[in-house]
PASEBA-1860 file (N, C-alpha, C; in nm, 3 decimals):
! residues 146
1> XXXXXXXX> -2.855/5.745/-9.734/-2.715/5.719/-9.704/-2.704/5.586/-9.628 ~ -2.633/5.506/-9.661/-2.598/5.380/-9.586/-2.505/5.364/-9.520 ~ -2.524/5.316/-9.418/-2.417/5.343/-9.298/-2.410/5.227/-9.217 ~ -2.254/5.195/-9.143/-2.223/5.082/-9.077/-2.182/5.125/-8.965 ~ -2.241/5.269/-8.892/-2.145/5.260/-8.784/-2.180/5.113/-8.634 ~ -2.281/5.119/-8.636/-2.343/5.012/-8.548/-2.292/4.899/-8.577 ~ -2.283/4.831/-8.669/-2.225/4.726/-8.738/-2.057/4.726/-8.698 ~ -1.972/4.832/-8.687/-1.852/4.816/-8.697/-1.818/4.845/-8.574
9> XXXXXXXX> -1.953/4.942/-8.489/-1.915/4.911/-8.328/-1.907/4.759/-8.275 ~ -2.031/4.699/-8.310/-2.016/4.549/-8.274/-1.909/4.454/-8.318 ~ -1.868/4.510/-8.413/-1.751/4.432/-8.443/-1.598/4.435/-8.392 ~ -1.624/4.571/-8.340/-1.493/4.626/-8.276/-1.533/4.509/-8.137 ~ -1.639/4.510/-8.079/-1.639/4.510/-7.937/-1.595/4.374/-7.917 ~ -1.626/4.268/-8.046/-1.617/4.163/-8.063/-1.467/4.098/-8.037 ~ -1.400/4.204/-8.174/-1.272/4.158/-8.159/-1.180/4.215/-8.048 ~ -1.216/4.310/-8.003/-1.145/4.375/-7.865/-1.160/4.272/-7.779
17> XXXXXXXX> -1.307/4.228/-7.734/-1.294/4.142/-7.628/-1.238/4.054/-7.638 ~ -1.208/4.006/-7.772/-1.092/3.854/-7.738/-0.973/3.937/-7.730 ~ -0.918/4.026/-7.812/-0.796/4.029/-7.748/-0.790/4.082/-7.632 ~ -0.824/4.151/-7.561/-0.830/4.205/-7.431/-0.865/4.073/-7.309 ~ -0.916/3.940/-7.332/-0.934/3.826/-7.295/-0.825/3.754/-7.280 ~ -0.755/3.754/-7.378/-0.627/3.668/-7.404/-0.526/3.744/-7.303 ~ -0.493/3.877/-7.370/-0.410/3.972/-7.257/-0.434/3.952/-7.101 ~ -0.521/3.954/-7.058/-0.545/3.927/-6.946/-0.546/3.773/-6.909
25> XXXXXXXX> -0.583/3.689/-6.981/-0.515/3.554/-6.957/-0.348/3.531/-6.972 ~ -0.315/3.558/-7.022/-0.161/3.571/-7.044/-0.077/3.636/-6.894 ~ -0.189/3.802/-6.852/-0.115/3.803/-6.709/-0.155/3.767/-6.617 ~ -0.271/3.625/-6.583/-0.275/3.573/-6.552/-0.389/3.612/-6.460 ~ -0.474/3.654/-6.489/-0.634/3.722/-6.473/-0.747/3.627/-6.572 ~ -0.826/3.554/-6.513/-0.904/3.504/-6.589/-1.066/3.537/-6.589 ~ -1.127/3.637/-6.605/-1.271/3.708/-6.596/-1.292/3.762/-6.752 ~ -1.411/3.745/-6.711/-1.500/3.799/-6.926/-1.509/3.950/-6.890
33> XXXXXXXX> -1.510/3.990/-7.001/-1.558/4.174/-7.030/-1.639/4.185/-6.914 ~ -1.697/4.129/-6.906/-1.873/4.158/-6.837/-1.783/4.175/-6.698 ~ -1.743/4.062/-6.650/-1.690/4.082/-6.552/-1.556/4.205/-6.502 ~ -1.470/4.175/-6.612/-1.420/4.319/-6.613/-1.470/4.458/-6.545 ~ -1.596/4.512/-6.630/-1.671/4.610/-6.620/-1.672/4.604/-6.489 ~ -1.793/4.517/-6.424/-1.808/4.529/-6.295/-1.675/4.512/-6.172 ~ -1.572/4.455/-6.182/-1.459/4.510/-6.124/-1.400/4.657/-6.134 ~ -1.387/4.714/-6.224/-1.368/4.869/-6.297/-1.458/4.959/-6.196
41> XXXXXXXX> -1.608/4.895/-6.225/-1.685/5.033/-6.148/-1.695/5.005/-5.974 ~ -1.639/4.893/-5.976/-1.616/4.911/-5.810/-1.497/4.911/-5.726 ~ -1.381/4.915/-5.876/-1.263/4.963/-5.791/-1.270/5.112/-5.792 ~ -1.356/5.156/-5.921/-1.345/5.330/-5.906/-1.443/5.383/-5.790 ~ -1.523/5.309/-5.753/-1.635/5.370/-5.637/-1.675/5.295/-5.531 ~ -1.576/5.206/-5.481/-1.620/5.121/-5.398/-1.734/5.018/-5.402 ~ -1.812/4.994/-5.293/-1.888/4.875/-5.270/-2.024/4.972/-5.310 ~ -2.120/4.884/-5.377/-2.259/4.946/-5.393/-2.336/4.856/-5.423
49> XXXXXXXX> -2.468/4.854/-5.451/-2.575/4.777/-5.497/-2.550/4.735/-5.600 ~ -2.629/4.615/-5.619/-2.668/4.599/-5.767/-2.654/4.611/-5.859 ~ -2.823/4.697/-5.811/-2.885/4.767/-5.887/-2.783/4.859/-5.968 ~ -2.748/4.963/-5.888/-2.643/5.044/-5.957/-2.520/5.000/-6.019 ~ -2.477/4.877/-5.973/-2.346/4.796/-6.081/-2.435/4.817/-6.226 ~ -2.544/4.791/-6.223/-2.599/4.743/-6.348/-2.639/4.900/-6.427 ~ -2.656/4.966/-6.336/-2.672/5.095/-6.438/-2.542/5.142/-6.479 ~ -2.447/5.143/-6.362/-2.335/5.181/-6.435/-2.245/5.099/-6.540
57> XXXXXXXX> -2.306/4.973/-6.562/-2.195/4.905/-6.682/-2.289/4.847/-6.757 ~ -2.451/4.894/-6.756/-2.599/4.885/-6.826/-2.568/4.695/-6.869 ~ -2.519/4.584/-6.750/-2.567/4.453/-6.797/-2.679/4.431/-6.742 ~ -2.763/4.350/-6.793/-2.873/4.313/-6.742/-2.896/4.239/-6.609 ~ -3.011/4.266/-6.503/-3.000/4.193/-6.388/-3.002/4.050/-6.382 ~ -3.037/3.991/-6.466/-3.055/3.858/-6.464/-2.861/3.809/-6.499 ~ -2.800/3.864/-6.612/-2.659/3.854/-6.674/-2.552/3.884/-6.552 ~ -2.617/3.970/-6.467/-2.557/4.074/-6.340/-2.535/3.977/-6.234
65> XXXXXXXX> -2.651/3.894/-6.229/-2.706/3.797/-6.108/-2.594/3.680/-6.145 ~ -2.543/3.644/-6.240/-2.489/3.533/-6.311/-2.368/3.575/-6.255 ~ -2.312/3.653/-6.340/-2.192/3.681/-6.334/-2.078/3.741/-6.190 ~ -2.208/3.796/-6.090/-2.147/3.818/-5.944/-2.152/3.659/-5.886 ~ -2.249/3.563/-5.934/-2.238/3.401/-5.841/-2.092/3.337/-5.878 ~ -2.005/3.383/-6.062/-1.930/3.313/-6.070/-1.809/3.408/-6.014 ~ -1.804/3.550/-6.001/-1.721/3.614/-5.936/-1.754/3.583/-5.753 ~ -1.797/3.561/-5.739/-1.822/3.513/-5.606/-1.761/3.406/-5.571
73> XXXXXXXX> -1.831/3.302/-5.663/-1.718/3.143/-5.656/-1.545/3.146/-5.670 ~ -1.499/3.301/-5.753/-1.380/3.283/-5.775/-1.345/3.334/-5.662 ~ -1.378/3.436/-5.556/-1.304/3.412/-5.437/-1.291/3.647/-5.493 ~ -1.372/3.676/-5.563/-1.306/3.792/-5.564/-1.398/3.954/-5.567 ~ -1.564/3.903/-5.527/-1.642/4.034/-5.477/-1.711/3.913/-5.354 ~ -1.818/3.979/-5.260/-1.860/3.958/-5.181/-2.006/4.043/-5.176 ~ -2.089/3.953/-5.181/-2.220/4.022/-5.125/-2.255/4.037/-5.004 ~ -2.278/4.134/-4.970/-2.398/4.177/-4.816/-2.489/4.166/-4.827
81> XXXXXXXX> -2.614/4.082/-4.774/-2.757/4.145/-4.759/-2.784/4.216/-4.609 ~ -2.913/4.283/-4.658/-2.940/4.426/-4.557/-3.012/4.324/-4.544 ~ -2.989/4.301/-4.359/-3.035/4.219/-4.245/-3.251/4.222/-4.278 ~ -3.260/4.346/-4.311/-3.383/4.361/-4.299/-3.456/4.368/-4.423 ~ -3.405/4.365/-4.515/-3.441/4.352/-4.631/-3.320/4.264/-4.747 ~ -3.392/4.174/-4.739/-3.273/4.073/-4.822/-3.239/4.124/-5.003 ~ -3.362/4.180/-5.052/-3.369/4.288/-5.174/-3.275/4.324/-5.184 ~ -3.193/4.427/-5.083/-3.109/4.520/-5.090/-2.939/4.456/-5.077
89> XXXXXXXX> -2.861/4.443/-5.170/-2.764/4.349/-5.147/-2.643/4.468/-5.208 ~ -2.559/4.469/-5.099/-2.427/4.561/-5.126/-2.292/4.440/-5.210 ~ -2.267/4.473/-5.276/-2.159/4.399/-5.335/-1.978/4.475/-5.315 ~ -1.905/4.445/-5.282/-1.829/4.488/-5.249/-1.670/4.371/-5.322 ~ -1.552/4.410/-5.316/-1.451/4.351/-5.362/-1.373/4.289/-5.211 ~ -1.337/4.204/-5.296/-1.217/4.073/-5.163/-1.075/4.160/-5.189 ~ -1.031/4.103/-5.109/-0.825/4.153/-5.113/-0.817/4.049/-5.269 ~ -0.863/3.983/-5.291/-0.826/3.931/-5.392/-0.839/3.999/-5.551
97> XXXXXXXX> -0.909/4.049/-5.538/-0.969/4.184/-5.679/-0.878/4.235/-5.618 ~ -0.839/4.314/-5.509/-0.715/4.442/-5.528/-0.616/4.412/-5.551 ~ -0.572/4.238/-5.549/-0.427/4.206/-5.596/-0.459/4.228/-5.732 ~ -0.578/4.223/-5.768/-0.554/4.254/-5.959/-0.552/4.372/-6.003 ~ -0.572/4.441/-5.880/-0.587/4.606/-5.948/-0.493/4.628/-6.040 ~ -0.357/4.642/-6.023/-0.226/4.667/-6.043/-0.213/4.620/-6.218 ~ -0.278/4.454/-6.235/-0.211/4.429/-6.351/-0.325/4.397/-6.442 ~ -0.454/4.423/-6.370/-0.611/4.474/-6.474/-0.557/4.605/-6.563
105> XXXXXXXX> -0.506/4.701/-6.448/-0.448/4.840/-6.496/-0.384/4.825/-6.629 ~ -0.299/4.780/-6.632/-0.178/4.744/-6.682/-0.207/4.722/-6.832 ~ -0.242/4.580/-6.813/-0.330/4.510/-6.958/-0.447/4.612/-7.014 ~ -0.529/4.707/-6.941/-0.611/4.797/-6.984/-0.564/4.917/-7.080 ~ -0.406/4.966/-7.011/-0.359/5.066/-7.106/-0.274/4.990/-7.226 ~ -0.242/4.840/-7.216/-0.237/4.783/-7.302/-0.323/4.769/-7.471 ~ -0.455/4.738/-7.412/-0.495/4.724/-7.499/-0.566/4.880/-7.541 ~ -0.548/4.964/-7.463/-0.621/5.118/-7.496/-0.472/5.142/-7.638
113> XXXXXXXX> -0.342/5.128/-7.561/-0.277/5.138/-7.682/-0.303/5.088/-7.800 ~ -0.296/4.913/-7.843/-0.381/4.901/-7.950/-0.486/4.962/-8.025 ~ -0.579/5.010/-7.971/-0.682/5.046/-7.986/-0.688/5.194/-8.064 ~ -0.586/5.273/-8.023/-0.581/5.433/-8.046/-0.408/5.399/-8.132 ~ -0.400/5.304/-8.200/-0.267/5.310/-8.294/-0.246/5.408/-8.396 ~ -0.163/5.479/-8.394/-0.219/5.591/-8.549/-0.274/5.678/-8.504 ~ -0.336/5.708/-8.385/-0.453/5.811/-8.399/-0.388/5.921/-8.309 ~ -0.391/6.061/-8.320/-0.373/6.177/-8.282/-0.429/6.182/-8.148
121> XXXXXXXX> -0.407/6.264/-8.055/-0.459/6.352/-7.945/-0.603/6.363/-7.990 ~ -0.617/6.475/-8.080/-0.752/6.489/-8.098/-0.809/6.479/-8.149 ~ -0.807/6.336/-8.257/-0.825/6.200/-8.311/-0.908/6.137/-8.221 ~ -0.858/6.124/-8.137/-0.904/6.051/-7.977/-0.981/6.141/-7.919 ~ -0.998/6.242/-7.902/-1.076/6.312/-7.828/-1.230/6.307/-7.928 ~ -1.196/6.364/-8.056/-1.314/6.355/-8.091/-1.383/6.280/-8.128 ~ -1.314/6.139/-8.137/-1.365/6.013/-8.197/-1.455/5.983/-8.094 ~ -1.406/5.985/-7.937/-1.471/5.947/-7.782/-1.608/6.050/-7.768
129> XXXXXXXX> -1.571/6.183/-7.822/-1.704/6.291/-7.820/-1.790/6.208/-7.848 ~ -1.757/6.191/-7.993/-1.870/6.122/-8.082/-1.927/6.000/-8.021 ~ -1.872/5.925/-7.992/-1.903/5.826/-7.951/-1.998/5.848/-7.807 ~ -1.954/5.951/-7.761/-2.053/5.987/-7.626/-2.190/6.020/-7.660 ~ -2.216/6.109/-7.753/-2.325/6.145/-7.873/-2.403/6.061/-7.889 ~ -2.381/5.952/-7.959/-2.451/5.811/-7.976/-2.474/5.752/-7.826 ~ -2.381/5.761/-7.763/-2.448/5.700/-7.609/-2.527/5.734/-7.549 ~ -2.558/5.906/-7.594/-2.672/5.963/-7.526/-2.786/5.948/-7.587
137> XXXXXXXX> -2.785/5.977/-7.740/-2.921/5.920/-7.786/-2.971/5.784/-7.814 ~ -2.888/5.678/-7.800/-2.929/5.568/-7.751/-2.979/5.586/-7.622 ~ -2.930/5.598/-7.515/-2.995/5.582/-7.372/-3.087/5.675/-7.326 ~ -3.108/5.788/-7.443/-3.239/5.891/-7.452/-3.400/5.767/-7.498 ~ -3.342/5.738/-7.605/-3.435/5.639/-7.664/-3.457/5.504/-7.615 ~ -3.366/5.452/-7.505/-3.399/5.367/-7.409/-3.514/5.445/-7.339 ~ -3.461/5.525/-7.253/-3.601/5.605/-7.154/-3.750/5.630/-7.218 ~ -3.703/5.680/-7.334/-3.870/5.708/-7.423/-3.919/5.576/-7.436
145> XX> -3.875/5.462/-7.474/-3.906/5.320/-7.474/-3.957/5.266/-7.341 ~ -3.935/5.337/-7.242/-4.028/5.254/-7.080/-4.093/5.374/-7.029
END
């Protein structure tokens, strides 16, 4: 059987991120997906490591390392290092990320609308199951891989 679902995930993610790019340039938010993500998981859980930004939005540390120096330069997370171990670096958000909370929100159920056009209640529910399915045996087969 031949199959594109991988193929048409990447392609979704592709074209989502520009429009979801533009939308957010338009309300006047200028950060990439990547950056996105990591705003998302630390407006939902506060200030944390890293390390754990990176498990929870799985970018790479080196991509991670990049992308907090240019969110840094924009004036809108803040790093801590632990006095005694410089390793250990808490990242946390400025008043300036919480002025975006409001209209990140906004543009997010924006483009979630796009996204779910046509589609049912539980259309959406089971399309997201599925999709959780594949996330697990991908990140099953990450672990067997190290």
């Amino acid at each position: 059987m031949r199959t594109e679902g991988g193929f048409c995930i990447s392609k979704i993610k592709q074209v989502q991120d520009r429009i979801f790019y533009k939308m957010l340039e338009d309300a006047g938010i200028e950060i990439s997906s990547g950056q996105g993500r990591i705003l998302y998981v630390l407006w939902q859980e506060g200030p944390m490591s890293i390390g754990e930004i990176g498990r929870r939005t799985s970018l790479a540390k080196t991509t991670l390392t990049a992308m907090l120096d240019r969110m840094e330069d924009k004036g809108i997370v803040a790093r801590t290092f632990n006095k005694t171990d410089r390793r250990q670096t808490t990242v946390s958000l400025t008043p300036a990320a919480e002025r975006m909370r409001d209209t990140y929100r906004k543009v997010s159920d924006d483009i979630t609308e796009v996204f779910y056009r046509g589609f049912t209640e539980s259309e959406i529910t089971d399309f997201e199951n599925k999709l959780r399915r594949i996330l697990d045996n991908l990140t099953e087969e990450e672990g067997n891989e190290k």
